[in-house]
C-alpha positions as CSV (number, residue, x, y, z in Angstrom):
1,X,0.0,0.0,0.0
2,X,1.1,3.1,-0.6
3,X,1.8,6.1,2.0
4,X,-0.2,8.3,-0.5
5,X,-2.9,6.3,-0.1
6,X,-2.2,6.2,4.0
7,X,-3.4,9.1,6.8
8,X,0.0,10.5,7.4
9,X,0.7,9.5,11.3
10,X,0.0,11.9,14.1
11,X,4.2,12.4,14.7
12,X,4.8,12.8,10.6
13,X,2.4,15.8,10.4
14,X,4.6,18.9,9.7
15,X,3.9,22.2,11.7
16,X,1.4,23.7,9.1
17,X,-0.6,20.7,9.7
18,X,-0.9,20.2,6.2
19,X,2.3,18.7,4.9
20,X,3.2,15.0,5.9
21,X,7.3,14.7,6.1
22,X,7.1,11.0,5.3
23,X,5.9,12.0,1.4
24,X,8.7,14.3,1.6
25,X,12.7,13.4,0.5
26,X,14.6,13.1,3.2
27,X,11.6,12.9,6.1
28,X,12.1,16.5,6.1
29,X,9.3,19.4,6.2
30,X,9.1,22.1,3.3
31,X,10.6,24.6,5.9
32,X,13.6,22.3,6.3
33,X,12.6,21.2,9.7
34,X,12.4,17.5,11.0
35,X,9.8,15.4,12.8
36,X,11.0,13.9,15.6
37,X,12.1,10.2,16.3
38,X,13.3,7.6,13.8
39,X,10.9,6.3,11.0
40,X,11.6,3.2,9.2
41,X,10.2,2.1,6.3
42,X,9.4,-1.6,6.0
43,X,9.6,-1.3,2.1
44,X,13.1,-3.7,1.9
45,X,11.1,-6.5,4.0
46,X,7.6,-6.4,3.1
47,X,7.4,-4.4,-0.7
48,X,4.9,-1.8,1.0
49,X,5.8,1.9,1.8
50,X,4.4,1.8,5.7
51,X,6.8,3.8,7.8
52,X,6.8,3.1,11.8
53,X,8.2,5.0,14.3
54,X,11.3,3.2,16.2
55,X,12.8,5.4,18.6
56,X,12.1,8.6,20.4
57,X,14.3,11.4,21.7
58,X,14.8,11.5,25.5
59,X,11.8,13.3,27.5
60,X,9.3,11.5,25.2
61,X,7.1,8.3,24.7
62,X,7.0,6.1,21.8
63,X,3.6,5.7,21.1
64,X,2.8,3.2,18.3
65,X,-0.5,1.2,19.1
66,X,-2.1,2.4,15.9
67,X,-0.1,3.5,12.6
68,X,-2.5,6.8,12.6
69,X,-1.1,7.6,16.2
70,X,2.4,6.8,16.2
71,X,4.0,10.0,17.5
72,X,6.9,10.7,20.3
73,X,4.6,12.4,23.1
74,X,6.5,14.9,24.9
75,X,6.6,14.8,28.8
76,X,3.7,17.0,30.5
77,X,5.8,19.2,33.3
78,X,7.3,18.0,36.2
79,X,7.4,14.6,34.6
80,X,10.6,13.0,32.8
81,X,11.3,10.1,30.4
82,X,14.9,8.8,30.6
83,X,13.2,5.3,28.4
84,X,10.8,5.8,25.3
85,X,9.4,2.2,25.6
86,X,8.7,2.9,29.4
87,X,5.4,1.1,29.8
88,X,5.2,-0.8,27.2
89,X,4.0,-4.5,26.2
90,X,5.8,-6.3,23.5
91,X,6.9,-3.2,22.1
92,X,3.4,-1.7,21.4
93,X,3.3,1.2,23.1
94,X,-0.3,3.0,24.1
95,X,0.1,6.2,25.3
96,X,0.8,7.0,28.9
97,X,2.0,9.5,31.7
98,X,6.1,9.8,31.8
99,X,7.3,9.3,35.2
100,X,6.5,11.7,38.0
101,X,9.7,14.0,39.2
102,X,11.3,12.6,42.0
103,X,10.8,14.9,45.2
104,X,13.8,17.6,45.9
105,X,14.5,17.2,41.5
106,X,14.0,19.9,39.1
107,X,12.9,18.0,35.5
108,X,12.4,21.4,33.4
109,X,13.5,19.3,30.5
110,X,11.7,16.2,30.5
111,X,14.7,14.4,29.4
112,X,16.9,14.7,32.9
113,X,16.5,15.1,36.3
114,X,18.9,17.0,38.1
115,X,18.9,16.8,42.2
116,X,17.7,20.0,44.0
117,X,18.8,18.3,47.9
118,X,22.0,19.5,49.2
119,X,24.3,17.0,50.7
């Protein structure tokens, strides 16, 4: 099946929410921008164009339980992800809260945590 003839995923939708970066050369916006995480094609196994999303960035969550929804879902505040598959089951991955900040952190990034007790 074609990607033409596919919804372009949730994480693949460019900011003007009209371009998908998976039509696109390079999985690259018009404005030169990038969506985020890795997307693989499964083209070389299977002869089909359907891309799925493999990894995230730190202070995200894979999500990949439908190919309309795969997207990295960025940590709410005062919540972190150091594990894009956190919560996961056989690598299908619904989405979910990241992990609360541990008391006396600061996680203003999502992607660390950084201790806020002296001693």
């Amino acid at each position: 099946e074609s990607l033409n003839c596919q919804k372009c995923p949730k994480g693949a939708i460019c900011s003007d929410e009209k371009e998908c970066a998976l039509r696109q050369a390079g999985l690259r916006c018009s404005d030169g921008s990038r969506i985020t995480g890795e997307w693989l094609s499964n083209s070389s196994l299977t002869g089909d164009s359907v891309y799925r999303l493999r990894t995230c960035p730190l202070g995200t969550l894979l999500v990949n339980s439908t190919l309309e929804g795969q997207r990295c879902m960025p940590c709410e505040a005062h919540t972190y992800s150091l594990d894009f598959e956190y919560g996961c089951t056989k690598r299908v991955c619904s989405p979910r809260a990241c992990l609360p900040c541990p008391q006396g952190a600061d996680c203003s990034d999502a992607s660390s945590f950084v201790s806020r007790v002296n001693g």
